[in-house]
C-alpha positions as CSV (number, residue, x, y, z in Angstrom):
1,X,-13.7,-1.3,1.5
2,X,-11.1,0.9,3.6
3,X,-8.8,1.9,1.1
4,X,-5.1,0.2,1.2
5,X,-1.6,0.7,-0.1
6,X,0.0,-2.7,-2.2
7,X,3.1,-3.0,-3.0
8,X,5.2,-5.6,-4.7
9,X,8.6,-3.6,-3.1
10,X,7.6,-1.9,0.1
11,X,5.5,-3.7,2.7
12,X,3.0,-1.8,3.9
13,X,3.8,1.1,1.9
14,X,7.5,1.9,3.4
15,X,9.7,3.5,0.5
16,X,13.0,4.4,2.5
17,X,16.1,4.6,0.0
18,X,18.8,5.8,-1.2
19,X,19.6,6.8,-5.1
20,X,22.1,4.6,-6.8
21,X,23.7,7.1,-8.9
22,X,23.7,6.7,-12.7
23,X,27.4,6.9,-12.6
24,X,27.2,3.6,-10.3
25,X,24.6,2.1,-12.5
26,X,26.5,2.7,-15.8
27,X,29.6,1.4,-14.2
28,X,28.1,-2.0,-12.5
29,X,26.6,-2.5,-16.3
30,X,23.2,-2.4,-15.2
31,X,21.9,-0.5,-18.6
32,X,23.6,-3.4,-20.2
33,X,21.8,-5.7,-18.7
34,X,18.8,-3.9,-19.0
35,X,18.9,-3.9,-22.4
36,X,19.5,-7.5,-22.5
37,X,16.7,-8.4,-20.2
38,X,13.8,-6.2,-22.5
39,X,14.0,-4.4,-25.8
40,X,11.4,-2.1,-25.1
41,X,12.7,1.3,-23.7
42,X,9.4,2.1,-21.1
43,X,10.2,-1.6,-19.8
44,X,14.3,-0.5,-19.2
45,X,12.6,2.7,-17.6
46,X,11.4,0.7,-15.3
47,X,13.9,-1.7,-14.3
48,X,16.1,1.4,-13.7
49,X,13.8,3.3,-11.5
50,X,13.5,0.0,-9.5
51,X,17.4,-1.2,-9.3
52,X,18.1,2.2,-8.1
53,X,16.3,2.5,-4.9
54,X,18.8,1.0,-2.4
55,X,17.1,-0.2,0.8
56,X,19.6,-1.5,3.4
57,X,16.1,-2.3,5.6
58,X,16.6,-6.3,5.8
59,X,13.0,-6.8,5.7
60,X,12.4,-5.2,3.0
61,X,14.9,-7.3,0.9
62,X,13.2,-10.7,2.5
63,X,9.9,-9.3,1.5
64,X,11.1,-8.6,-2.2
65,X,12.9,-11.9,-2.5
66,X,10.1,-13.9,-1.3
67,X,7.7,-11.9,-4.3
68,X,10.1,-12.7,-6.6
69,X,10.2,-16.5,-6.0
70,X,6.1,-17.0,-6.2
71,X,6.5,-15.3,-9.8
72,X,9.4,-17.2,-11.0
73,X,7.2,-19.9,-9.4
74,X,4.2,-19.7,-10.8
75,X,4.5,-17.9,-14.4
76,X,1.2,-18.6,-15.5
77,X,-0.4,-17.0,-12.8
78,X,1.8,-13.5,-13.1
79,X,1.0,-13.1,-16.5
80,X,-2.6,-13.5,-16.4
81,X,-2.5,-11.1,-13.6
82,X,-0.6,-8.5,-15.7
83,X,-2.9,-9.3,-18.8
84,X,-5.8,-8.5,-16.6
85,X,-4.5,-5.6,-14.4
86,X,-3.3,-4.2,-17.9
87,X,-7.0,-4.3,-19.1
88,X,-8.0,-2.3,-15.8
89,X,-5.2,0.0,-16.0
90,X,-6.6,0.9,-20.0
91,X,-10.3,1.5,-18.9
92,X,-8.9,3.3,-15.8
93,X,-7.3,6.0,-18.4
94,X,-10.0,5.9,-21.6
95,X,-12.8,5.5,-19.7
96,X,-15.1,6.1,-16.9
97,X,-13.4,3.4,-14.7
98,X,-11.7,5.0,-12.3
99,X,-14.9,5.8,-10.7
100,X,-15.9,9.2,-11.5
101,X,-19.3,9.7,-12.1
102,X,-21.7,12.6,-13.3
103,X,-25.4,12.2,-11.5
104,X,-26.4,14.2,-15.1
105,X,-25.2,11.9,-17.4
106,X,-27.3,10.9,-20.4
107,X,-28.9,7.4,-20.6
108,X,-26.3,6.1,-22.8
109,X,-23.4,7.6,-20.7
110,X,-25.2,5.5,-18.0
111,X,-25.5,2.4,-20.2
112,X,-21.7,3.0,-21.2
113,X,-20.8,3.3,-17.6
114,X,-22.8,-0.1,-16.8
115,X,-20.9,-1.7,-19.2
116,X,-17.9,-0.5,-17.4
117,X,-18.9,-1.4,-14.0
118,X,-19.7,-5.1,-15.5
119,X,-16.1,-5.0,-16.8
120,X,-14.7,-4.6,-13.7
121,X,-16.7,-7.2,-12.0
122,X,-15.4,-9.8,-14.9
123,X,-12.0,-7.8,-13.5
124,X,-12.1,-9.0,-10.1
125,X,-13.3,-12.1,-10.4
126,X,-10.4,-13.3,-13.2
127,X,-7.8,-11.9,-10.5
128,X,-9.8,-13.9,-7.8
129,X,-9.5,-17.3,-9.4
130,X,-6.1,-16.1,-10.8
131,X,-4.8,-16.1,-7.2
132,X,-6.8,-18.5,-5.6
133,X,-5.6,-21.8,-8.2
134,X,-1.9,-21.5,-6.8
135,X,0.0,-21.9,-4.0
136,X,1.6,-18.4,-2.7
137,X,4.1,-18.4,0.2
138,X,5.1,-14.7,-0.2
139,X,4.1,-11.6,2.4
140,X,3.6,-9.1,-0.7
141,X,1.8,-11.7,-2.8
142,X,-0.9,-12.8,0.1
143,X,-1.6,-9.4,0.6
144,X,-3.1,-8.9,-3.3
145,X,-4.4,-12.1,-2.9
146,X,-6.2,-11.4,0.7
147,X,-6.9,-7.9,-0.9
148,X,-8.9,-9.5,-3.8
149,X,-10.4,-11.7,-2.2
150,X,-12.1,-9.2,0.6
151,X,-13.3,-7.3,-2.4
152,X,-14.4,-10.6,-4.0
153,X,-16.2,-11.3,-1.1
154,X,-17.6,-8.2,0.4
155,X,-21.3,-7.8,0.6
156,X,-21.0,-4.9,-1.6
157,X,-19.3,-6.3,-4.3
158,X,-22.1,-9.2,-4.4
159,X,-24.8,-6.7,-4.7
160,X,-23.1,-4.8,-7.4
161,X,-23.0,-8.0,-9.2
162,X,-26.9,-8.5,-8.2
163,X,-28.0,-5.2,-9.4
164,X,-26.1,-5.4,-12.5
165,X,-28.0,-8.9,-13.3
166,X,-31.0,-7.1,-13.0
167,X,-30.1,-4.3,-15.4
168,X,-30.4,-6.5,-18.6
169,X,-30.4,-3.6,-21.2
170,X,-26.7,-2.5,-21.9
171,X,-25.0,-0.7,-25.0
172,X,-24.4,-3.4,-27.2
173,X,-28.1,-5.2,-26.8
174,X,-30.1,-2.5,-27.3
175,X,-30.5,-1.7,-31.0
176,X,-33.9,0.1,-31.4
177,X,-37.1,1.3,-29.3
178,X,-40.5,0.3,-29.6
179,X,-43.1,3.1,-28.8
180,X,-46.6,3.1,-28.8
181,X,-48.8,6.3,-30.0
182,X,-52.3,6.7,-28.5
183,X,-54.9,8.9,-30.5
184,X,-57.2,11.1,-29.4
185,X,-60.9,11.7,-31.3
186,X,-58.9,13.7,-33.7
187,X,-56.2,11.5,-34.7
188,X,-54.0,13.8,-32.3
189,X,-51.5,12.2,-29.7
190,X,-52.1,12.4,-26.3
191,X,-50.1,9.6,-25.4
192,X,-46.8,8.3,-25.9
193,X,-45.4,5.1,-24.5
194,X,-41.9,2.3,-24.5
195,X,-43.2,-0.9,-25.4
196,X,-39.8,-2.6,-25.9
197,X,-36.2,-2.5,-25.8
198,X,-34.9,-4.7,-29.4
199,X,-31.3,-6.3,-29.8
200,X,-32.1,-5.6,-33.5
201,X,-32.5,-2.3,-35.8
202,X,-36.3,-2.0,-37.1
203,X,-36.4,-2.4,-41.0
204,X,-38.8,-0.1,-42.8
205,X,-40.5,-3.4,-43.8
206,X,-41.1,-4.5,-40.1
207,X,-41.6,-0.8,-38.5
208,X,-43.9,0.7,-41.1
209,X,-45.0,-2.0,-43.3
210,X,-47.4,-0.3,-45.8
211,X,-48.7,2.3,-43.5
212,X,-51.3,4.0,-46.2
213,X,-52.4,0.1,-47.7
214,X,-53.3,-0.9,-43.8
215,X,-55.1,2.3,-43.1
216,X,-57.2,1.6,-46.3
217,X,-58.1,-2.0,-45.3
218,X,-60.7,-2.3,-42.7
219,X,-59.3,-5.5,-41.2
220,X,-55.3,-4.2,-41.0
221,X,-56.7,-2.3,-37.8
222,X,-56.8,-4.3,-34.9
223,X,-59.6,-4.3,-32.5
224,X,-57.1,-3.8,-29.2
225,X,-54.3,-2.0,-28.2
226,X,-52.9,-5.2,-26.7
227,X,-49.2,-7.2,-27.1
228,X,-48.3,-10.4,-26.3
229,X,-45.7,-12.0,-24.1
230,X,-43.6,-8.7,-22.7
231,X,-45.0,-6.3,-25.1
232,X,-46.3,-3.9,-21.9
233,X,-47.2,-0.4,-22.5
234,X,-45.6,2.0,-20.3
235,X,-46.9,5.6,-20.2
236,X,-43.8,8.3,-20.1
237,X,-45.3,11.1,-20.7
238,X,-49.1,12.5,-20.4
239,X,-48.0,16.3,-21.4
240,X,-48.8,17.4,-24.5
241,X,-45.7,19.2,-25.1
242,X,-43.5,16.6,-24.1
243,X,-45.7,14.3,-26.4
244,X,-45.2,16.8,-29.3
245,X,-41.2,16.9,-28.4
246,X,-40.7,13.1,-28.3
247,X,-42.6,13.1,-31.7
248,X,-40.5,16.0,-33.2
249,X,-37.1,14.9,-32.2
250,X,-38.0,11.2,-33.6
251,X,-39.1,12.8,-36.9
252,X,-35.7,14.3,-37.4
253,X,-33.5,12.0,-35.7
254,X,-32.7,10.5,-38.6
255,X,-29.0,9.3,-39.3
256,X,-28.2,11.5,-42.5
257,X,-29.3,14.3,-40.2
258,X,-26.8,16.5,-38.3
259,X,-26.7,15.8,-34.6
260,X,-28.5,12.9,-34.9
261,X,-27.0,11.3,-31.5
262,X,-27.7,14.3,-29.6
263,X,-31.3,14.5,-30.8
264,X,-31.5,10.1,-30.1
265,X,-29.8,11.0,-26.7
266,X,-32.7,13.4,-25.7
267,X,-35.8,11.3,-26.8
268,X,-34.2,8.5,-24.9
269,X,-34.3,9.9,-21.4
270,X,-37.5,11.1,-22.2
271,X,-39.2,8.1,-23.2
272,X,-36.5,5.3,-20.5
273,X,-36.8,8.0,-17.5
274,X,-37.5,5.0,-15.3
275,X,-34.6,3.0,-16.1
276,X,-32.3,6.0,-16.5
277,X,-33.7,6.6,-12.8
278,X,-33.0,2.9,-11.9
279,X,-29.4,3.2,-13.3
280,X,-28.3,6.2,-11.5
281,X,-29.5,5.1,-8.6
282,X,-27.2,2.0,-8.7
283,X,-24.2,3.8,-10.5
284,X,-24.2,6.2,-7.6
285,X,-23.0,3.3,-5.0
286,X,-20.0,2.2,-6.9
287,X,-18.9,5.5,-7.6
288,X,-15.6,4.7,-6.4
289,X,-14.1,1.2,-7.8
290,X,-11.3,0.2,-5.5
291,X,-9.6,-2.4,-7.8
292,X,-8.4,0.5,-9.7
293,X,-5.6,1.3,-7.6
294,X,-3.9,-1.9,-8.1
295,X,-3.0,-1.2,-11.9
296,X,-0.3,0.9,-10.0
297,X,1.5,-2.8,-9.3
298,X,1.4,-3.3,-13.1
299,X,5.6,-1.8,-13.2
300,X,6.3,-4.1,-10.3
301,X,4.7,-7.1,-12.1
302,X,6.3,-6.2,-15.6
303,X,10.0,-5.8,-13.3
304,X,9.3,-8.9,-11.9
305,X,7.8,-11.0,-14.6
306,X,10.5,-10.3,-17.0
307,X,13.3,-10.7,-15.1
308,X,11.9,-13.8,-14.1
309,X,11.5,-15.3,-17.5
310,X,15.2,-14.0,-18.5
311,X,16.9,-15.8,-15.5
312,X,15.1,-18.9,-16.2
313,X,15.9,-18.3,-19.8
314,X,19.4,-18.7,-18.8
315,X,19.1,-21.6,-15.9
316,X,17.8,-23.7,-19.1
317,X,21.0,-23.7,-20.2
318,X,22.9,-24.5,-17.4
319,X,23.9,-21.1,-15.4
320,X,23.6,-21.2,-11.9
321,X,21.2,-19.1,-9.6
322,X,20.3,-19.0,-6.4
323,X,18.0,-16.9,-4.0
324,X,19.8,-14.7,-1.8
325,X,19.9,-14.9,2.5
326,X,19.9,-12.3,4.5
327,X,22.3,-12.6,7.3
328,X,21.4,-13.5,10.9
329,X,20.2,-10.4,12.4
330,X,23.7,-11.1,15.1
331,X,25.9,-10.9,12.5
332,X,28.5,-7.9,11.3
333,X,27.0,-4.7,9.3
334,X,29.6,-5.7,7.0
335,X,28.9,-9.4,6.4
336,X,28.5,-11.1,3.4
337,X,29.7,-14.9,1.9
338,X,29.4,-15.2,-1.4
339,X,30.5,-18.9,-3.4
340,X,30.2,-19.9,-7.3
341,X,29.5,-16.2,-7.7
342,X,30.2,-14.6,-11.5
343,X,29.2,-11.7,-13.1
344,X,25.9,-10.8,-14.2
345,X,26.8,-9.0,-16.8
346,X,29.5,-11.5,-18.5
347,X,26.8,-13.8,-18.4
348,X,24.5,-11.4,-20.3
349,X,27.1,-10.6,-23.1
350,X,29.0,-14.2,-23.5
351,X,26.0,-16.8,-22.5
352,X,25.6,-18.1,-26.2
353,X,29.3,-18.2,-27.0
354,X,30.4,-19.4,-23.5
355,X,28.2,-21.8,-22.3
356,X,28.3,-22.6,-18.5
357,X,31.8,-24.4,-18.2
358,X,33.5,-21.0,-20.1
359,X,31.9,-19.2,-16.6
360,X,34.7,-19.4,-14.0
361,X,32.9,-18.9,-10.1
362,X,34.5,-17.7,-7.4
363,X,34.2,-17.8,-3.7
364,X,34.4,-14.2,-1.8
365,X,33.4,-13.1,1.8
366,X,32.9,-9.4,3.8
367,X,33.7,-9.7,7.6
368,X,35.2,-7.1,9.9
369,X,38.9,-9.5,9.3
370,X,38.2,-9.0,5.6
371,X,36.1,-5.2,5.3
372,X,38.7,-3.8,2.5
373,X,40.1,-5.8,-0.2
374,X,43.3,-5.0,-1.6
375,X,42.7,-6.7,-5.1
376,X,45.8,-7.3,-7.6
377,X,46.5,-9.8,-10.7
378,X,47.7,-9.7,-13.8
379,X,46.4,-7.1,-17.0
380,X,43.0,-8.2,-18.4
381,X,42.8,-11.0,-15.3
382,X,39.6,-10.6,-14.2
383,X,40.1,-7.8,-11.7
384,X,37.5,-5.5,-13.1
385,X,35.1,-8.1,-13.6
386,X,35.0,-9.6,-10.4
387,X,34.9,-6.0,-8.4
388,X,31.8,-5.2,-10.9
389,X,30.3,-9.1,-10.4
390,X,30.2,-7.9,-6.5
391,X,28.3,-5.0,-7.0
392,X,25.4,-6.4,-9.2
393,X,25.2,-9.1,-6.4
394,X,23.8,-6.5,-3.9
395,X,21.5,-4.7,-6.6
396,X,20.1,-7.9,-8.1
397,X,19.3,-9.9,-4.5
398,X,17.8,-6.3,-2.6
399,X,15.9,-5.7,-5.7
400,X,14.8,-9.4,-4.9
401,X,16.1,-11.1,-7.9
402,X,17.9,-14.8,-7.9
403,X,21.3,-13.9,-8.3
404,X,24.1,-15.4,-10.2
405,X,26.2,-18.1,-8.0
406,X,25.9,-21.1,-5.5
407,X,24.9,-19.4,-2.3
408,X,24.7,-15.6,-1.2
409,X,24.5,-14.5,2.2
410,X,24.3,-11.1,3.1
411,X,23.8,-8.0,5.1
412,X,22.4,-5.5,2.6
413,X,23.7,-2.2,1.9
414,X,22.5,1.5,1.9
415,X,24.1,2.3,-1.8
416,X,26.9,1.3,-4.1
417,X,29.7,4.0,-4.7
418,X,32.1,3.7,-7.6
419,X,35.2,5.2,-8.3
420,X,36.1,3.7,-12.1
421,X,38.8,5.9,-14.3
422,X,37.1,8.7,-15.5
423,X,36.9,10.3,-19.0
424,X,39.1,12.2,-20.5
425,X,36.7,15.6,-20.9
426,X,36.1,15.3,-17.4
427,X,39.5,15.8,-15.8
428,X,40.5,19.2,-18.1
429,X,40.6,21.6,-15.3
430,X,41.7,19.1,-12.1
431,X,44.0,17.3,-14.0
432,X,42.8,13.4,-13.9
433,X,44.9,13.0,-10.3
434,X,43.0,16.0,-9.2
435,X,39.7,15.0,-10.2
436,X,40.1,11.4,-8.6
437,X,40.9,12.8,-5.7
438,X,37.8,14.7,-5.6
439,X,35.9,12.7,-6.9
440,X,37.4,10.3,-3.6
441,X,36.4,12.9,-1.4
442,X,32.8,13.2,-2.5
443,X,32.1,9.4,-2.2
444,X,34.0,8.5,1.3
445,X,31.6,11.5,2.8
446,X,28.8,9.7,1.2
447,X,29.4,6.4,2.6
448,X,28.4,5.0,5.5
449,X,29.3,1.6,7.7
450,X,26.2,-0.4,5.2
451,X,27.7,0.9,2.1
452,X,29.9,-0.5,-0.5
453,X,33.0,0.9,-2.1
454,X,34.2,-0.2,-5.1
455,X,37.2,1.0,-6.3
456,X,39.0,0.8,-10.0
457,X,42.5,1.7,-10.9
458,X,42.2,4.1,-8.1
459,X,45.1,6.5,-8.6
460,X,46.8,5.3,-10.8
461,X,47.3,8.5,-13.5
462,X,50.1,9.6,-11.6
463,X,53.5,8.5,-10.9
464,X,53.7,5.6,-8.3
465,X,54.9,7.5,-5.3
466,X,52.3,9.4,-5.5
467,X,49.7,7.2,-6.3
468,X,50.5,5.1,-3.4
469,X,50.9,7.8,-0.5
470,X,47.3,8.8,-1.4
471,X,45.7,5.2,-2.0
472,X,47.6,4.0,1.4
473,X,45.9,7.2,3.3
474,X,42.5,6.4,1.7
475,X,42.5,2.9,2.6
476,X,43.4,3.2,6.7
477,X,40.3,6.0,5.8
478,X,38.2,3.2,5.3
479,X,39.3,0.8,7.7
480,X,38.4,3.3,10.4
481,X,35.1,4.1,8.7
482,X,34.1,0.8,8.5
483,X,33.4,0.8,5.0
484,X,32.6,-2.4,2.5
485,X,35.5,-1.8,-0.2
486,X,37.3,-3.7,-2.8
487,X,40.0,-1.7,-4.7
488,X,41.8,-3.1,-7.9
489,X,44.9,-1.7,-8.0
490,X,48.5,-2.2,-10.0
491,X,50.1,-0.9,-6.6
492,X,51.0,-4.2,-5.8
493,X,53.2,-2.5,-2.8
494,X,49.8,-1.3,-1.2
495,X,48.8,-5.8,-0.6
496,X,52.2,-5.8,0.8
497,X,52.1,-3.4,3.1
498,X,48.3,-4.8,4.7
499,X,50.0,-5.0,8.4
500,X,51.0,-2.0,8.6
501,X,47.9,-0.1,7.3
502,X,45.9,-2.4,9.6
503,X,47.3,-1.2,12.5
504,X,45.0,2.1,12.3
505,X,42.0,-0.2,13.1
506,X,41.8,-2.9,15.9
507,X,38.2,-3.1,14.3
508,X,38.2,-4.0,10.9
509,X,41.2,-5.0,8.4
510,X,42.1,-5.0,5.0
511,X,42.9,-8.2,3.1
512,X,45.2,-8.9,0.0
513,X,42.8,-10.7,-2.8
514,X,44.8,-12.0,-5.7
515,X,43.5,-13.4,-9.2
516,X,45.6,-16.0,-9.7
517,X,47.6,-16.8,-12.9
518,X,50.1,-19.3,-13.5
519,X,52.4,-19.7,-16.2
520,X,51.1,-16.6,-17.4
521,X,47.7,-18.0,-18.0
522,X,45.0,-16.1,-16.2
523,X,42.5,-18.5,-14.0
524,X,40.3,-15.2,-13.5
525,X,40.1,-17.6,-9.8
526,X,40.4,-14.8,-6.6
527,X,41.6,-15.9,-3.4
528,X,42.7,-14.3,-0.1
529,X,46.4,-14.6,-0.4
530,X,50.3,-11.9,-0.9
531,X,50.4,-10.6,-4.0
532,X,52.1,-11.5,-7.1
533,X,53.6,-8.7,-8.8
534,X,56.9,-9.7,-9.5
535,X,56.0,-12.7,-11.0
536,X,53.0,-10.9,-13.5
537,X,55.4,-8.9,-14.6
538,X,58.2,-11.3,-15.5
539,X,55.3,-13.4,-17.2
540,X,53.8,-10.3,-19.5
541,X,57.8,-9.7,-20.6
542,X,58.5,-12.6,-21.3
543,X,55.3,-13.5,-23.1
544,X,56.3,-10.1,-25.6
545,X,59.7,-10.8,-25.6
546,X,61.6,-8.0,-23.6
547,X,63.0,-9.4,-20.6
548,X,67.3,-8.6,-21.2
549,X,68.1,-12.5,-22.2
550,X,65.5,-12.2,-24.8
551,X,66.0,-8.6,-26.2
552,X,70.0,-9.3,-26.5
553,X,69.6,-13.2,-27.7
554,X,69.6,-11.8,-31.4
C-alpha cells in the first residue's frame, strides 16, 4: 500500500500553528487542569504539546471536534484501539516489527520474525473489527477506519495471511528435531536427514532408550528404514563433511555446554535449509509492515481518550458541556457567542464541593460593536475568573474538546496572549510599571486581527493618572488593530470614558462589561452595562466599617 499520513489533529497531514506560550498556558490554568485530567506526567506531556498548537484554520477545528465526539461516543471502541495500537507500538520498538529485515538471519531469527509478522496480522484484524462494529461520522476517524480496512483487504495482506498458514512450525511449537542417520558398510554416516519437527523435548527414555540392550537383541533392529503417518525422511546433506559437522555440533550442543544456542542455531540451518529457504522467501515480501506507522496516533488517542472520560466524569454529575460551532464562514474575524459558559478550571478545583448549582454561567459575545471589553466589578467578583474562563474556551473547543457551557459559537483564533501581574523578581530592573509596559509592547506586536488579548490588572502598579493615560492609549491601540481583548481593570474611569475612546475606530468598539454585585454581595453574573465603581466602593467600606458615619459613630 502507498504509504499515507493519519492524523487525529491535522487532516491530511496540515500542522500550521502557532505556540501558546507557557506564560499563557500557566496563566489560563491549563497545567492545573492537566493535572486534574491525568496523574501521570508523560500523559500531561502530552496534553501540553497538544493544547499549545493554536490553529485559527476553521477546518481544522471542525475536523478535531468531530474526532472528539466519535471517542466520547463510542469509548469502548477508542480503548480497544489504544490497547491494540499500544501492543504494535511495543513490538515496533523491542522487536523486529517495524519491518527491518536481515536476508542472513538465522532460522530462529526467521521463526521469531514469523511470529512477529503473525502478530501483526492478529493486529490488523482486531483494529478492523474494532472499527467496523461502530458507527463513525468523523473525517479523521473514517480515514483510520478506510485505512484499515484497505490493508485489511488488500490482496497482499490476504496472501501474507495464506503463506503464514502454510508455515506451521513457529518458535513456541517446535521443541526438538528428529534426524535420521544412514550407515555405511562400516557403521560410518553417509547420510543425515530431518524426519520431524516435535512440539515436545525428547526424554533420554524416548530418544535413546537402551541403545547398547537393542543393539544386543537381534529383534530390537528393524528390518526397514520406514515411518509411519508423516515420519518422511528428508536428505540435507550428502557431504561427508557436512555430515561429520551436523554430528559434531549435536554431540556438544548440549545445554550445560557454553554457546549452546549458537552451536543449536548452526545445526539447525544445516539440517531445515529448505524451510529456512521457504521462510525467507516469504519474510522478504513483507519487509515493510505499514500498520506500524499508525502507533504514531497512539498520543492523539491517549489526548483524546482521557479527556473524554474526564468530561463525562463530570457531565455525570450534572455540569454542562457542549460541542463547539464554528461560525458561518460570512461572519466577523472577531465573532464569538458564548451562553452558560464557566470556567474550566473552577470546575476542576471546586466540582466535589460545589456541585453544579454553586457554578454561576454566564452569557458573553465578540462582534466588531463589542471587540474590547472594558471589564470592572467589585474585589474577588469574578473578574479574573471569567477573563481566564474565556480563554480555556478557545483552547479546549480548537483542540476539539466539549467545552464548558450551553452553546459556543466561534471564529477561532491564531493564539492567546496574556498580560497577568507579574512577579516580583521579574520587574527589579524596569520597575513593575516599566516591565508591563514592555511586556505590552511585546504582545500587541504579536497579535493579530484572529488573536485574543486578555488582559489582568493591567497597569495598575502605578498611581491612577498614570495608569489610566497608558491603559486609555493601549486600548484605542486595539480598537484600531482589531484585536479580541478583555481587560479587567480597577480604572473604573477607563468604562466611563468608552465614547470617547471609540471614536478612534468607526470599525470596531470597546464595550463596558460589569460583574454585577448588589448589596455588596457578588453574583460573579457579567453583563454589557456602565460601571459601578462608586457604589463597590461604598459597599467594601461599609462592609469594614470606615465610611466617616461609621468611623466617628464611637
Amino acid at each position: 500500500m502507498e504509504n499515507q499520513t493519519l492524523s487525529l489533529l491535522f487532516p491530511e497531514g496540515q500542522n500550521n500553528f502557532k505556540n501558546l506560550s507557557d506564560v499563557a498556558y500557566h496563566d489560563l490554568g491549563i497545567d492545573f487542569i492537566c493535572e486534574k485530567v491525568s496523574d501521570k506526567y508523560e500523559e500531561q506531556q502530552i496534553f501540553t504539546q497538544f493544547f499549545q498548537k493554536m490553529c485559527d484554520d476553521p477546518k481544522i477545528t471542525e475536523y478535531r471536534c468531530q474526532v472528539f465526539q466519535d471517542i466520547y461516543e463510542h469509548p469502548d471502541m477508542s480503548q480497544k484501539l489504544i490497547e491494540v495500537l499500544q501492543h504494535i507500538d511495543y513490538e515496533k520498538q523491542f522487536s523486529g516489527f517495524s519491518g527491518h529485515y536481515e536476508d542472513t538471519g538465522s532460522a530462529w531469527e526467521l521463526l521469531h520474525r514469523l511470529e512477529e509478522i503473525n502478530d501483526y496480522i492478529k493486529s490488523v484484524e482486531a483494529m478492523y473489527k474494532c472499527l467496523c462494529d461502530v458507527e463513525l461520522k468523523s473525517e479523521g476517524m473514517n480515514r483510520l477506519k478506510n485505512y484499515v480496512s484497505e490493508l485489511y483487504n488488500d490482496n497482499g495482506f490476504a496472501e501474507l495471511k495464506e503463506d503464514i498458514k502454510n508455515i506451521k512450525v513457529t518458535t513456541s511449537d517446535l521443541k526438538s528435531i528428529t534426524l535420521g542417520v544412514n550407515l555405511n558398510e562400516k557403521y560410518e554416516a553417509h547420510g543425515v536427514g530431518l524426519i520431524s519437527f516435535n512440539k515436545k523435548e525428547f526424554t533420554k527414555s524416548s530418544v535413546m532408550g537402551d541403545f547398547y540392550s537393542k543393539l544386543a537383541i537381534k529383534d530390537s533392529v528393524k528390518e526397514e528404514a520406514t515411518w509411519k503417518n508423516d515420519f518422511k525422511y528428508h536428505e540435507l546433506s550428502s557431504s561427508k563433511k557436512e555430515i561429520e559437522t551436523v554430528l559434531s555440533i549435536a554431540k556438544i550442543a548440549d545445554p550445560q555446554v557454553e554457546n549452546a544456542t549458537f552451536y543449536m542455531d548452526k545445526i539447525a540451518n544445516l539440517m531445515i535449509g529448505n524451510i529456512v529457504h521457504k521462510l525467507k522467501g516469504v519474510l522478504k515480501k513483507y519487509v515493510y509492515l505499514p500498520v506500524t506507522d499508525i502507533t504514531n496516533l497512539i498520543p492523539e488517542f491517549i489526548f483524546y481518550i482521557r479527556f473524554a472520560a474526564y468530561i463525562k466524569a463530570m457531565q455525570d454529575k450534572g455540569f454542562h458541556f457542549c460541542r463547539a460551532q464554528v461560525a458561518p464562514q460570512e461572519s466577523p474575524k472577531s465573532y464569538m457567542k458564548a451562553e452558560g459558559i464557566y470556567n474550566f478550571k473552577l470546575l476542576s478545583n471546586f466540582a466535589d464541593t460545589l456541585g453544579p448549582s454553586g457554578i454561576v454561567p454566564n452569557t458573553l459575545d465578540f462582534n466588531p460593536d463589542h471587540l474590547v471589553y472594558i471589564l470592572t466589578g467589585a474585589n474577588r467578583g469574578g473578574k479574573t475568573t471569567i477573563t481566564q474562563a474565556v480563554g480555556l474556551l478557545f483552547v479546549l473547543a480548537q483542540a476539539g474538546l466539549f467545552v464548558p457551557g450551553d452553546s459556543f459559537c466561534f471564529n477561532p483564533v491564531d493564539s492567546i496572549f496574556t498580560h497577568f501581574p507579574a512577579d516580583e523578581d521579574k520587574t527589579m530592573d524596569l520597575g513593575r510599571l516599566g516591565e508591563e509596559c514592555k511586556r505590552f509592547k511585546e504582545l500587541f506586536t504579536d497579535c493579530t486581527e484572529t488573536s485574543l488579548l486578555l488582559l489582568n490588572e493591567t497597569y495598575s502598579t502605578t498611581s491612577f493618572e498614570e495608569g489610566y493615560y497608558i491603559a486609555r492609549d493601549s486600548v484605542k491601540a486595539l480598537l484600531t488593530k482589531g484585536i479580541r481583548t478583555i481587560y479587567n481593570t480597577h480604572m473604573h474611569k477607563l468604562a466611563f470614558d468608552i465614547e470617547e475612546i471609540n471614536e478612534i475606530s468607526k470599525e470596531n468598539k470597546a464595550a463596558s462589561l460589569v460583574v454585577k454585585s448588589k448589596d455588596g454581595q457578588r453574583s460573579f453574573k457579567v453583563e454589557v452595562a456602565p460601571p459601578e465603581g462608586q457604589s463597590f466602593a461604598k459597599d467594601i467600606a461599609e462592609k469594614y466599617g470606615v465610611t466617616y458615619e461609621m468611623l466617628m459613630k464611637k
